[in-house]
N, C-alpha and C positions, 0 to 999 in steps of 0.2 A: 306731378300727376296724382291725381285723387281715388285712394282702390277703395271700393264699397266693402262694406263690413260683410255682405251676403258674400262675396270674392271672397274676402281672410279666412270666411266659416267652410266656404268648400273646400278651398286650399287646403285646410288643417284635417278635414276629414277626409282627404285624399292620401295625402300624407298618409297617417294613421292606418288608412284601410291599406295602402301599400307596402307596408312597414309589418300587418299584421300577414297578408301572405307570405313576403319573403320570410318571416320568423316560418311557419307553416310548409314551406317549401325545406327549410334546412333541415326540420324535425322530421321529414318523410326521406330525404335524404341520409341523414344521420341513420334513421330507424333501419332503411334497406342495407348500410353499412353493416352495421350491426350482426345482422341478419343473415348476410354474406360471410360473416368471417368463420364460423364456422366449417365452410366447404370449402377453405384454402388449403390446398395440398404443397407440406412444408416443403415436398420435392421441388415445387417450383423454385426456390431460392438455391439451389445448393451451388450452382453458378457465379454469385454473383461477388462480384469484388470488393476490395476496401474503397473508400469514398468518403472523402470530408466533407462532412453535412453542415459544417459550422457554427453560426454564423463566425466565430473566433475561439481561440484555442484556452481562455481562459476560462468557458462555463463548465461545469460539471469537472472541478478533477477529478480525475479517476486516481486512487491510493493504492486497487491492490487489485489484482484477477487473479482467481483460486480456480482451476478446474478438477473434474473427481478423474480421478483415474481409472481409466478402462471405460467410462461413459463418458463421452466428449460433448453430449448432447447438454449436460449440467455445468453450468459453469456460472462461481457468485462472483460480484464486482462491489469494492467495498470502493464509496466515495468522503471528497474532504467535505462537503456537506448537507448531501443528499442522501444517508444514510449507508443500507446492501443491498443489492437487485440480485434477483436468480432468474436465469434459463433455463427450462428443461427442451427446450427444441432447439439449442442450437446457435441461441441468438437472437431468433426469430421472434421473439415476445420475450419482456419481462417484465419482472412481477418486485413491488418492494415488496422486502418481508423484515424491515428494521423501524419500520414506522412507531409503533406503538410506545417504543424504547424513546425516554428524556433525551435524549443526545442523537445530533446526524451527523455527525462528524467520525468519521473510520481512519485508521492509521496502518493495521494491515489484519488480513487475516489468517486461519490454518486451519488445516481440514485433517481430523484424527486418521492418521497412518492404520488403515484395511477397516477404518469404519466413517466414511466421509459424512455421512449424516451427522457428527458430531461435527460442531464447527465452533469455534472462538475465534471473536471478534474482539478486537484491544481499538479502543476507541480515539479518538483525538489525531488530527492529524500533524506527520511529525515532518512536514516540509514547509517551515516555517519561515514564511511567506506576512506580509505583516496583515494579511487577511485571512490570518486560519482561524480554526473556529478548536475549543478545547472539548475534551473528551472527559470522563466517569469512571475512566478504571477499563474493564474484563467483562464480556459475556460468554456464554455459553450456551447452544444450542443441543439440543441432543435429539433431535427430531428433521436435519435439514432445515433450518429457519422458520418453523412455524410456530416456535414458544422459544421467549429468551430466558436465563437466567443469569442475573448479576454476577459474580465472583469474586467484587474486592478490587482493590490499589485505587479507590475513589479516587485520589489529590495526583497519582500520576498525571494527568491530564491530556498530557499527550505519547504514547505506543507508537515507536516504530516499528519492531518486530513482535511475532509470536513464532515458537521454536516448540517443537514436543519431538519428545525420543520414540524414533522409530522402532524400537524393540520393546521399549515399557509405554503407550500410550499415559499414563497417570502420570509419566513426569512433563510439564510443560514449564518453558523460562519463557519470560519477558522481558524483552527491551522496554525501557521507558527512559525517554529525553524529557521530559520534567516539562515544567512552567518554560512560558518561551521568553516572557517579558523579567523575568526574577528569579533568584535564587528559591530554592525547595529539596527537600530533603528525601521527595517521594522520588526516585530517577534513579537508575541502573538496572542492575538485570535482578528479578525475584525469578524463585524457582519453586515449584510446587509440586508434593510426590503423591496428591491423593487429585489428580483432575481437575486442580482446580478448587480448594474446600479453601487451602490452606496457603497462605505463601510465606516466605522466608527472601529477606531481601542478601542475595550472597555477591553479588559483586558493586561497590559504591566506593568513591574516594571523596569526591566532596558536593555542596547544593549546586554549583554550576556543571559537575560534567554527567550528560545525561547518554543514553544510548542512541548511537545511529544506523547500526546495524547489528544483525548477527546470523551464526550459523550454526550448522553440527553436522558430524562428521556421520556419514549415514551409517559406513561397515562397523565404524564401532562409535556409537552417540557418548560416549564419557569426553569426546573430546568436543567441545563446545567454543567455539570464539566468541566475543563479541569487541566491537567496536567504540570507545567513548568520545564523547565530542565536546567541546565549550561552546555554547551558544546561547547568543541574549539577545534580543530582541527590540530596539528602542522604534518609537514613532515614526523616525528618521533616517535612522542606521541599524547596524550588527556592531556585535561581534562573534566574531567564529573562528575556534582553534588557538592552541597555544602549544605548549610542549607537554603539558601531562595529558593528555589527549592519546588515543594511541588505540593500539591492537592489544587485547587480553584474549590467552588461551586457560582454558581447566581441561586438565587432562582426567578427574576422576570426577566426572558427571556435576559439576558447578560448585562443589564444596571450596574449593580454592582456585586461585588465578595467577597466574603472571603476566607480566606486561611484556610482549616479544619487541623486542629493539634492532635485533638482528638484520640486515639489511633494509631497512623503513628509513624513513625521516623521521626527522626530530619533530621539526614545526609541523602539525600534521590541522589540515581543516575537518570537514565532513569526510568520512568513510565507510564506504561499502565493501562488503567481505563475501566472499563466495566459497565453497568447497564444491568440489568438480563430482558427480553422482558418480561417473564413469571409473575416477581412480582418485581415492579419495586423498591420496598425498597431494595433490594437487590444490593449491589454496590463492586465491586470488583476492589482490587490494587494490582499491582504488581510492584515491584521495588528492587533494587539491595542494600539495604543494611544490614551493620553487625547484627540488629537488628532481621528482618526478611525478609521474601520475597514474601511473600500475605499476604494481608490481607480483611477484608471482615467488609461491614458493611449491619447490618439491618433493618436502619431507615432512608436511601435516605442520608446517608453521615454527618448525624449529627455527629457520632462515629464511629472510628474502631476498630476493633481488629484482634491480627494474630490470622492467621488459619495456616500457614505454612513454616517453616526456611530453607524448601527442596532449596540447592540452582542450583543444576540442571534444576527447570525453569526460571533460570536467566544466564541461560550459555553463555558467550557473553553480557550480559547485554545492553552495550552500542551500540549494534548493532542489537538486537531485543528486549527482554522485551515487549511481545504483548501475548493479552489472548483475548480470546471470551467464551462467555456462550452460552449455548443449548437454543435454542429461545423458548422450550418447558420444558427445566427441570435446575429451577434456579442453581441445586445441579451439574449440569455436563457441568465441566469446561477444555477449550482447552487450553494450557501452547504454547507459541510457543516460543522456543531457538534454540537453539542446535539441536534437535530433536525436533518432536511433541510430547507432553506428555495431558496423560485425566485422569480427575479426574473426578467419580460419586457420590464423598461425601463431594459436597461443596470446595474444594481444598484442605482438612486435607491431602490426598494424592495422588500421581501422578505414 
């Protein structure tokens, strides 16, 4: 069949003039959205449920959620590659405010104890995944998120924790698990007594074991744990854990450490440490080995003992291994793996 050239020329200016409405229709459409958002009364959501929006569970991790205290309405969300998002309504809208900053990759954050406008962010994420992305060190916000500034440990690369003493806001420690793919000499915990100007690197044993956790003891902050891990990273494989790995406590504000052996295992993989807000002898580990996979002590980490071989909260180990306690009830305990799992009796079960 034979189409005349005048047929191809109206076609295409059909085409075209149909193509120029619908663009025209979406920009009047777009414009009344716009328009409308304004008069959206946030009360209409206070309703509504949690809901997997999807499309799967691998886009956006999320690293860390910080809410301020006594305003529920602010709440920051540090991502493994999407930088910090803040909400001030709730949820309902947010906003990045980490953009401008060379690096989007977050590993956790903390909000300064009775001035949460001060915020540090330790960059690089430390769930190492062989798709993570590295971090710059330390920031510092002193304004809620709306100007950052730098603070050092550039070559750490990747921050598990950030820690600051609840009675002296100027001291703050850092976890840093180091390089994920090689040995580095930047990993373990530094400790700084001026906000942040200055750091001193006080607990290290060697270029592979870097930080997987840590805590501090609220009633009295001189007692500080933190967590060491071996972890490497190849194309293909890990490796994760060995026996000098382990639980370190400092009883006089991070000047010195001990390694606690007391009821733990030897072979120890990734670990997560908790102190219970509620009553602070209460100290909980959780980690990935044959032995057990929490355990609990009740004298500030002099000793432990298991409470539990469930190893469903260790699913993934090497890629989560993280627990929180009920700030109000030392016995109800949050597992996070695989799943979220809760325990109301101490961690005996989940």
């Amino acid at each position: 069949m034979i189409i005349s050239r005048n047929f191809k020329r109206g076609f295409v200016l059909l085409f075209i003039a149909g193509l120029v409405l619908q663009m025209a229709v979406a920009r009047t459409q777009r414009e009344n959205t716009s328009a409308k958002k304004g008069s959206i009364n946030p009360a209409l959501f206070g309703h509504l449920e949690w809901r997997n929006i999807g499309p799967a569970n691998m886009m956006g991790r999320i690293t860390d959620i910080e809410g301020v205290p006594g305003n529920p309405n602010i709440v920051y969300v540090g991502t493994a590659s999407g930088g910090i998002w803040k909400t001030t309504n709730g949820g309902i809208t947010w906003k990045p405010i980490f953009d401008e900053q060379p690096v989007a990759s977050i590993g956790d954050l903390a909000l300064e104890p009775g001035n949460p406008d001060v915020i540090y962010a330790g960059t690089g994420e430390a769930n190492v995944r062989n798709s993570i992305s590295f971090g710059n060190g330390v920031y510092k916000s002193p304004d809620g998120g709306k100007t950052w500034w730098h603070m050092g440990l550039q070559d750490t690369e990747r921050i598990s924790r950030i820690v600051i003493n609840p009675k002296n806001p100027n001291i703050v420690y850092v976890g840093a698990l180091g390089h994920a793919f090689g040995p580095n000499k930047m990993r373990g915990v530094f400790m700084s007594t001026d906000g942040g100007k200055k750091w001193e690197k006080v607990l290290y044993t060697d270029e592979r074991h870097g930080v997987a956790d840590m805590d501090i003891n609220p009633q009295n902050p001189n007692i500080v744990y933190a967590a060491l891990w071996l972890f490497e990273r190849k194309p293909w494989t890990f490796t994760s854990g060995d026996e000098k790995g382990g639980v370190y406590r400092s009883i006089d504000g991070g000047r010195s450490w001990k390694k606690i052996t007391t009821g733990l295992p030897k072979l120890v993989g990734r670990i997560g440490i908790k102190v219970s807000q509620s009553n602070a002898e209460v100290v909980y580990v959780m980690t990935a080995s044959k032995e057990g996979t929490l355990y609990r002590s009740d004298d500030r980490g002099e000793t432990f003992r298991l409470v539990s071989k469930d190893t469903q909260i260790v699913s993934r180990g090497f890629y989560y291994t993280d627990l929180r306690v009920d700030p109000a009830d030392e016995n109800r305990v949050y597992a996070v793996s695989g799943r979220l799992l809760l325990s109301i009796d101490g961690g005996k079960s989940f």
